[in-house]
Structures are given as structure tokens and as C-alpha cells.
Phi, psi and omega in degrees: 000317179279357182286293146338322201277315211289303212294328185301291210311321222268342179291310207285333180290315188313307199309318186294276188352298180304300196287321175295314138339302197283300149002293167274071135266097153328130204251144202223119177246164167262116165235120193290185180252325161230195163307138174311117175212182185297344184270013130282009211299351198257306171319304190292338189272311165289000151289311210256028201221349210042013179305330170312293182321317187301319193264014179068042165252202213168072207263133178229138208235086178282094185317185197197171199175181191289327200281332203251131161263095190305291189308339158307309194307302184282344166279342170297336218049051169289329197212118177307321210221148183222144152286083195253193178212159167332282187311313150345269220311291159350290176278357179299338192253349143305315179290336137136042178239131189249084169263159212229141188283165189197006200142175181217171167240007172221148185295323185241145143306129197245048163245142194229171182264134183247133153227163163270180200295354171300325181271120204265329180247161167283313194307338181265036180248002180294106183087009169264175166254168220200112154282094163246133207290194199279312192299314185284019165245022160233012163213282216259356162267040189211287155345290177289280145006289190276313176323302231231340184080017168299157173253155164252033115337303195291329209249174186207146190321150153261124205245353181074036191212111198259022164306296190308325198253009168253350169279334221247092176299333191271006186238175177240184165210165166241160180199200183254144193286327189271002190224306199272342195259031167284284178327334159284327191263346174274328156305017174090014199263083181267332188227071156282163183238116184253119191249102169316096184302309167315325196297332195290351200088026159280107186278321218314138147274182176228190102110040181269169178296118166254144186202164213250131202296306168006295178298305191316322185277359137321296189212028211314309204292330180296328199278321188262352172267327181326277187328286198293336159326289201239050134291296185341279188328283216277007146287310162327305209265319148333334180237351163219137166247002182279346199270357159282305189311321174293264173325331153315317189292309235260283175278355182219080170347310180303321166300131185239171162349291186285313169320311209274356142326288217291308174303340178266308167337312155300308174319307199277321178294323151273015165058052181274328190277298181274335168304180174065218201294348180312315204283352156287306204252352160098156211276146202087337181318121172231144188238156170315298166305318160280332190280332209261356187258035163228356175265341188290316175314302197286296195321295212270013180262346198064035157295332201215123169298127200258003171274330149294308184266127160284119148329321179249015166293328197267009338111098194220154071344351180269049166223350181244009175278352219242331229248320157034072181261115182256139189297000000 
């Protein structure tokens, strides 16, 4: 009898345990930057691997699109966590919204200039014409424009329709390493010439954790479990990418296999998620030395009022220096 009561008592504590647990998982939402694709694969593999879980988050993962303005979002507190870039966030704190990077998830920004094959340099894109969106003409053409001696003469909109520049021998575009410059080659463009702009000296990171200083001060422990998931996850996905992919698939109908092949396939062949510092210092890693040479960018292009704005406001390294999940 007593063997029973004891093996009962000992069900009813795991079950309260079991319940408790399950209880504390802080529910976390994530808002991506676009449609679900591969350069999301790290986050989506930690949902779907349970690793949010394992560190005790209840992670709901908000597709993003042309339309949605993420940093709106996270200043409302629509959304815990933004998929962000450096330069935002910098200027996100002129407008008096203090968003602050806590990680990244990729070492380069993977965006590049697509030319044709005549052009052997970046420097010979001097007097061509050059598509650029709304958004790179406010960071990486203003950048290249002081490097390189471009004019903005040269350039005319990028519409995300890579037609105009496959019509044109005489223009470049800018794009994605993982997405636009596949799409030029299924338009018949096979031996385009592609310049990875980080390879050039483009410091910015992208693709970063973004979060509200509020929160840091807040909810420091949601932020340091945050981190360390989906370092895991985009390890996890460097190496199967299938239990993400399914869910990618899942929230973005449109995807398909080969892109989301094609898009990883780049990641790991330029070393955007594990390369730089990462393959030292462990994946997600943002360092001092880089925030200083994209605050050095903005301060000498005038991207940023240095009268508003701190070096060190949008920006923290303690919650990923410490986390060192290595590739």
C-alpha cells in the first residue's frame, strides 16, 4: 500500500512538474523581414527541432512581406523580436525608437550588385546605369557613391523584377546573393557578374535580432535564451535544413525546393551565417570592431546625427558573447 501511495504521490509531482514547465514557456513573437525563404532557415529549424522549447519559449515566428514595416511593429509592441540591419536601428534612434542589435544572424549582408559580363570590376559599373531600391539608397549606395565615384545620375529604381536588367547590356541591379542572382540565370543571363558587396569592405550586419533597449532592461533572460536557440537552429540547418524547410514551405506557399536549395547553398559557400567572426567566436557573434566600422561608414556618408545618436546605443554584445555555439 504503501509502495503505491508512494509510486501515486511520485506521478502527481512529475504531472504538477510536466505542468509547470510547460506553463513557464514564455510566448515570444518573431518578425521576419520578408516572405519565409532560406535566409530564414535558422530560426524556422528552431521552432521546428523544439529548441525555443527546450530553453523555454512558446516562439510564434510573423512572416514579413513589401508591405509591413517590421521596425513599426516592434516600436508598437506588436512584436518582441525584429529581423533588422545595423543602419535601421542607428537611425531608428533618431526617430526616438531605441532599438538595439543583441545578435545577428548573418556575418555578411548578402546583398550584391548583378552586372553582365562585360564588366570585369566593381569600379567599371562607373557610368553604367545601376537599379536601386528605395531602401539601398539609403545604405549601401551612398557607401559605394563615396568608394567608388558613382554618381546618382547613374541609377534608376530596382522594382524586385529582374526583366529590366536582363533587357538592358548597359545596367547593373542590385539584389540578393541568394535569390535575384538565381533569377537572372533562369532568364537566360548565365554568365552574369556578381559582386558581393561585404566582399568589397560593406560592413553593415543584417538579418540581426532586433529588440527594444526596454525589453533588454526588462527581460534580459527571454533575450539570452532568444540568442542561443537560434544560434542552435541556423547550426542545425547548415547541416538538415529539412525539418525548417517544411515549415517555410508551409508559411510560403510560393516556395519552392530550388530556391530554398539554391538559397542555402550560397549561405554556406560564402560563409554568411558561419564565417568572419563567427567560425571564432561562435555563430550570431557581433563584435565591436564591426558596429565600429559601419558607424564610421555612417558618420562619414552623414547617414546618422551624431547629436542624437550614441556608438554604442543601437547595439550590445552581452547576451551573444557569452553564447558560443560554434559552427
Amino acid at each position: 500500500m504503501f509502495e503505491r501511495s508512494f509510486a501515486l504521490a511520485a506521478a502527481l509531482l512529475a504531472g504538477i512538474s510536466f505542468a509547470g514547465a510547460a506553463h513557464a514557456q514564455q510566448k515570444v513573437s518573431f518578425q521576419t523581414n520578408w516572405f519565409a525563404q532560406a535566409e530564414h532557415g535558422g530560426l524556422y529549424q528552431a521552432l521546428a527541432e523544439g529548441t525555443f522549447k527546450k530553453y523555454g519559449l512558446d516562439v510564434t515566428i510573423k512572416m514579413g512581406g513589401p508591405q509591413l514595416n517590421g521596425l513599426q511593429l516592434l516600436a508598437a509592441g506588436n512584436v518582441d523580436i525584429f529581423m533588422g540591419f545595423d543602419i535601421q536601428n542607428y537611425k531608428a534612434w533618431e526617430q526616438g525608437v531605441q532599438a538595439v542589435s543583441v545578435g545577428t544572424f548573418f556575418q555578411k549582408d548578402p546583398i550584391v550588385v548583378i552586372a553582365h559580363d562585360d564588366v570585369k570590376t566593381f569600379a567599371d559599373l562607373k557610368g553604367k546605369t545601376i537599379l536601386v531600391s528605395t531602401d539601398g539608397q539609403t545604405n549601401w549606395w551612398p557607401w559605394a557613391k563615396a568608394k567608388y565615384g558613382f554618381k546618382d545620375e547613374q541609377t534608376r529604381p530596382y522594382t524586385f523584377n529582374v526583366q529590366p536588367f536582363v533587357a538592358n547590356k548597359n545596367a547593373a541591379q542590385q539584389g540578393y546573393l541568394t535569390s535575384e542572382t538565381l533569377a537572372v540565370q533562369k532568364a537566360g543571363i548565365k554568365d552574369a557578374k556578381v559582386f558581393l558587396l561585404a566582399d568589397l569592405g560593406y560592413p553593415p550586419y543584417t538579418e540581426t535580432i532586433t529588440v527594444l533597449k526596454k525589453t533588454i532592461d526588462s527581460n534580459p533572460k527571454m533575450i539570452e535564451a532568444f540568442v542561443k536557440a537560434s544560434a542552435e537552429g541556423w547550426k542545425s540547418y547548415l547541416k538538415n535544413p529539412a525539418p525548417a524547410n517544411a515549415l517555410i514551405k508551409k508559411d510560403n506557399p510560393a516556395m519552392t525546393d530550388e530556391l530554398l536549395a539554391y538559397g542555402l547553398a550560397k549561405i554556406k559557400e560564402m560563409g554568411i551565417v558561419d564565417g568572419g567572426d563567427a567560425a571564432k567566436l561562435g555563430i550570431g557573434i557581433i563584435t565591436e570592431a564591426r558596429m565600429k566600422q559601419t558607424w564610421d561608414m555612417m558618420v562619414a556618408n552623414k547617414l546618422i546625427d551624431t547629436t542624437k545618436v550614441k556608438f554604442t546605443d543601437a547595439w550590445t554584445d552581452r547576451f551573444v558573447k557569452d553564447s558560443k555555439v560554434m559552427p
